[in-house]
Kinemage of the C-alpha trace (Angstrom):
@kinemage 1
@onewidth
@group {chain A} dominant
@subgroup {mainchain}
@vectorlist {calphas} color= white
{ca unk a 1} P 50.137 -14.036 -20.334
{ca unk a 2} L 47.712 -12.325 -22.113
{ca unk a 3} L 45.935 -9.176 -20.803
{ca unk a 4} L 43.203 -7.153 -22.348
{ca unk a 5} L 43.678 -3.796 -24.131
{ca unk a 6} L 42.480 -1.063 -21.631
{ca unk a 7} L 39.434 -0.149 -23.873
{ca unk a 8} L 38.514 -3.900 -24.062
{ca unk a 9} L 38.118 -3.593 -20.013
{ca unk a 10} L 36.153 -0.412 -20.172
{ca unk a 11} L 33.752 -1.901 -22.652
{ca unk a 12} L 33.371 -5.038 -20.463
{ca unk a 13} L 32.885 -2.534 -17.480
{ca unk a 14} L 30.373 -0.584 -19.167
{ca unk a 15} L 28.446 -3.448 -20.090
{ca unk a 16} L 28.500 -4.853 -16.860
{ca unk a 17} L 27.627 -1.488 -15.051
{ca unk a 18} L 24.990 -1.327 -17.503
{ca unk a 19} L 23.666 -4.823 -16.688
{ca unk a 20} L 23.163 -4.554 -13.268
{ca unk a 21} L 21.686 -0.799 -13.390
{ca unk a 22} L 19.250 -2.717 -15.487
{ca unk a 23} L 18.623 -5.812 -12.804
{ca unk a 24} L 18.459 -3.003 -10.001
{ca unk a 25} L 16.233 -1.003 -12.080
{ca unk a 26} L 13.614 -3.603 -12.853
{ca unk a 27} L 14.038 -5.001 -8.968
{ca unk a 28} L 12.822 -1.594 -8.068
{ca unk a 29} L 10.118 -1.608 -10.046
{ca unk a 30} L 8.804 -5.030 -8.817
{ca unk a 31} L 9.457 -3.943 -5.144
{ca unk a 32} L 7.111 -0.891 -6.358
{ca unk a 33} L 4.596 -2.871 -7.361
{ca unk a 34} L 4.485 -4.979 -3.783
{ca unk a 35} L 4.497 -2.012 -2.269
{ca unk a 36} L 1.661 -0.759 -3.913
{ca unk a 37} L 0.078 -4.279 -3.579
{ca unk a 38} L 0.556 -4.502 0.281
{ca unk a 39} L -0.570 -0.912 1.016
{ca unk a 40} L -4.060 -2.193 -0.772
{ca unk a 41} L -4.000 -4.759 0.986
{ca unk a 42} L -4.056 -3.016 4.211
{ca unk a 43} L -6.476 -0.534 3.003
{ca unk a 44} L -8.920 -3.658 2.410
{ca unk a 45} L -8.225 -5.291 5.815
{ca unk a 46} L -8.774 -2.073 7.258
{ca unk a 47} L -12.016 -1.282 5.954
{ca unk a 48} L -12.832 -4.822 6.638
{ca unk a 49} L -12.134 -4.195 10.605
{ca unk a 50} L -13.946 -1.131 10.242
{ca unk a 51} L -16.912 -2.960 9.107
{ca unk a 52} L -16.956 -5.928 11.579
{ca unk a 53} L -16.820 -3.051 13.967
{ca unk a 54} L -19.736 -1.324 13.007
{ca unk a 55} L -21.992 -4.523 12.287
{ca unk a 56} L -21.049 -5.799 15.773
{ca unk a 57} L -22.098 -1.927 16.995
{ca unk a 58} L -25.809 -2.510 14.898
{ca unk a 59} L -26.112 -5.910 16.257
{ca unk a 60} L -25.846 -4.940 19.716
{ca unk a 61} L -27.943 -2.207 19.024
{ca unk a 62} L -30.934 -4.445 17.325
{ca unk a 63} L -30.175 -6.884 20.681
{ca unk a 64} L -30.579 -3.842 23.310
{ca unk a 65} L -34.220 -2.700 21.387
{ca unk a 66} L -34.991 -6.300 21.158
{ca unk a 67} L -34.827 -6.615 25.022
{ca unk a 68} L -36.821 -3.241 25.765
């Protein structure tokens, strides 16, 4: 049976270390980017809330003068 030379398997090792620090690598920077894309997102719904709020606020407002 034939077995590789010991450098032949440290190459291969290498390049297969070096593979997946590559996939992990650009996984992280994807899972960067949806972070960065979800946190906006929040910030928007926020604001949103924040601005139902305060046109629900001026509403009743306009409604109490209305009645006076």
């Amino acid at each position: 049976m034939f077995s590789p030379a010991p450098s032949n398997i440290s190459q291969n090792n290498a390049e297969v270390f070096k593979k997946q620090w590559q996939e992990m690598q650009q996984r992280h920077k994807e899972e960067q980017w949806l972070l960065a894309q979800l946190e906006e997102a929040a910030k928007l719904h926020r604001a949103e809330h924040v601005a139902q709020k305060a046109r629900r606020e001026v509403e009743e407002k306009a409604r109490e003068e209305a009645k006076r």
